[in-house]
Every structure is written in structure tokens, then in C-alpha cells.
C-alpha positions in Angstrom: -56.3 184.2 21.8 -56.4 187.0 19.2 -56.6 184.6 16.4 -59.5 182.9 17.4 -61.2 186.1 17.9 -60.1 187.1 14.4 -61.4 183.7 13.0 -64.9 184.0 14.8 -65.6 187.7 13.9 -64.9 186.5 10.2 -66.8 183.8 10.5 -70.2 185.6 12.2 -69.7 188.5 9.6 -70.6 185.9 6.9 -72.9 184.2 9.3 -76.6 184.7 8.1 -78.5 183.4 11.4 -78.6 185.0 14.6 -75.8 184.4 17.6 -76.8 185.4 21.1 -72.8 186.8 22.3 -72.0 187.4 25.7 -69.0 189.4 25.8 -67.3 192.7 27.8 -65.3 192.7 24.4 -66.3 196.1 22.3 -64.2 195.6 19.7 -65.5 192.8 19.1 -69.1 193.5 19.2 -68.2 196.5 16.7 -67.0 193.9 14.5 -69.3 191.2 14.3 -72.4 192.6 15.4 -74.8 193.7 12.7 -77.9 194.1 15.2 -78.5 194.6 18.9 -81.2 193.5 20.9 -81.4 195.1 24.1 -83.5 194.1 26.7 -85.2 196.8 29.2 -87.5 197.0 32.0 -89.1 193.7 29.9 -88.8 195.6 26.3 -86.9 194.3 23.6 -85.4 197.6 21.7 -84.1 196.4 18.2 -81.1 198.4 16.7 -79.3 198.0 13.2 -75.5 198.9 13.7 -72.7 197.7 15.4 -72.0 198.5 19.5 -70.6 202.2 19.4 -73.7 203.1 17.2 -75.9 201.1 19.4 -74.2 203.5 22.6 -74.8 206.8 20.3 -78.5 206.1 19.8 -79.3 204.6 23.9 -77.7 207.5 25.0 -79.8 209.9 22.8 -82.7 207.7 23.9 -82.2 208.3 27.6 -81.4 211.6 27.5 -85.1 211.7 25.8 -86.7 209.8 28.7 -85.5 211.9 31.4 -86.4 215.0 29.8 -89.8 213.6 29.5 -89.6 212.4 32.9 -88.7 215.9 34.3 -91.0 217.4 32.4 -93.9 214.6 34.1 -93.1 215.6 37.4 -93.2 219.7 36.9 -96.4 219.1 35.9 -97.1 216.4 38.9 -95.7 219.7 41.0 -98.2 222.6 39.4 -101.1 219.8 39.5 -100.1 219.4 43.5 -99.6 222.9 44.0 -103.1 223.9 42.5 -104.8 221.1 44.5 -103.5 222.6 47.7 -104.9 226.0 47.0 -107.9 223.9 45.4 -110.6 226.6 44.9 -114.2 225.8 46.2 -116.4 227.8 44.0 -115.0 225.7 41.0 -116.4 222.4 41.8 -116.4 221.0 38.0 -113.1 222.2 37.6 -111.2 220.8 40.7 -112.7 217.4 39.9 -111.3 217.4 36.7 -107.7 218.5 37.9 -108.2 216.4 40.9 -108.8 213.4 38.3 -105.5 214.6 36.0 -103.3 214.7 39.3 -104.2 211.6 40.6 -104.1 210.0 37.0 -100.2 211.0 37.1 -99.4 209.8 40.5 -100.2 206.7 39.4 -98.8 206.9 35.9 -95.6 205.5 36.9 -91.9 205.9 35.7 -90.4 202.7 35.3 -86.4 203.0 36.6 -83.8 201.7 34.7 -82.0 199.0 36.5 -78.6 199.4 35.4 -76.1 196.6 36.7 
């Protein structure tokens, strides 16, 4: 009930240890949460703030990632494309792309798994 909620938001606002919530309620987690640990792809990403700032900054994050993803694979694409065409007469240099292209193949993006 709504009072119960009321009296356990005061009471983890005052609450100097840490509480491991499980809960689909945001306004609660605004409330009483003064850090967020979220856990991804086996990471633990620490954040000072309540839920809605914790959203602001993971969406910023992500945002990040994928345009450093996108950027990855461009240059996964020109490193691919120049290996095709892979000049003979420049033996020293094709090895050393060869060795950059195959050094991002297997540079690997970890996905998200988002449930």
C-alpha cells in the first residue's frame, strides 16, 4: 500500500548502508535511491543520483558506444576494401594493414543484452 511505500522510502533515505531493491517502481527508485549499480555485459557501472538521472547519463552513454561502434566498423569496411585491392609492390605495407584488419575482426563488440 502507498503508506508502506511512504514509510520505507523515508526510512532508506536515512538509511546509511546499502539495500539491493528490486522494483518496476520509478518513483520510487527516484526517491530512495542515492546510487545505482548497474550491471552490464559483466561490468559494474557505478552512478551517484537517483533513477531518472541514472536514465539521462546510460542513455548519453550508449549513444557514445554506438557511435564508436559505427565508427569501428567504417574503418573494418576501408581496411577490407584496401585488402581486396591489396597492392603487391607494397609488401611491408599490406602486412601491416593486413595485421590492423585482422586485429579488428577480432576486436569484438560486446552486444547489449537488454531483457
Amino acid at each position: 500500500d502507498a503508506e508502506s511505500v511512504a514509510w520505507l522510502e523515508r526510512f532508506l533515505v536515512d538509511y546509511s548502508g546499502t539495500v539491493v531493491a528490486i522494483t518496476h517502481d520509478r518513483y520510487f527508485l527516484d526517491n530512495a535511491a542515492g546510487w545505482i549499480l548497474e550491471l552490464d555485459r559483466g561490468e559494474g557501472i557505478p552512478w551517484e543520483g537517483n533513477y531518472t538521472s541514472w536514465l539521462e547519463q546510460k542513455d548519453a552513454r550508449l549513444q557514445q558506444e554506438a557511435s564508436q561502434e559505427s565508427a569501428r566498423q567504417k574503418t573494418i569496411e576501408k581496411e577490407l576494401e584496401w585488402v581486396r585491392k591489396n597492392p603487391k609492390g607494397r609488401q611491408a605495407k599490406s602486412k601491416a594493414r593486413m595485421a590492423r584488419f585482422e586485429e579488428l575482426q577480432n576486436t569484438e563488440h560486446q552486444k547489449r543484452n537488454e531483457t
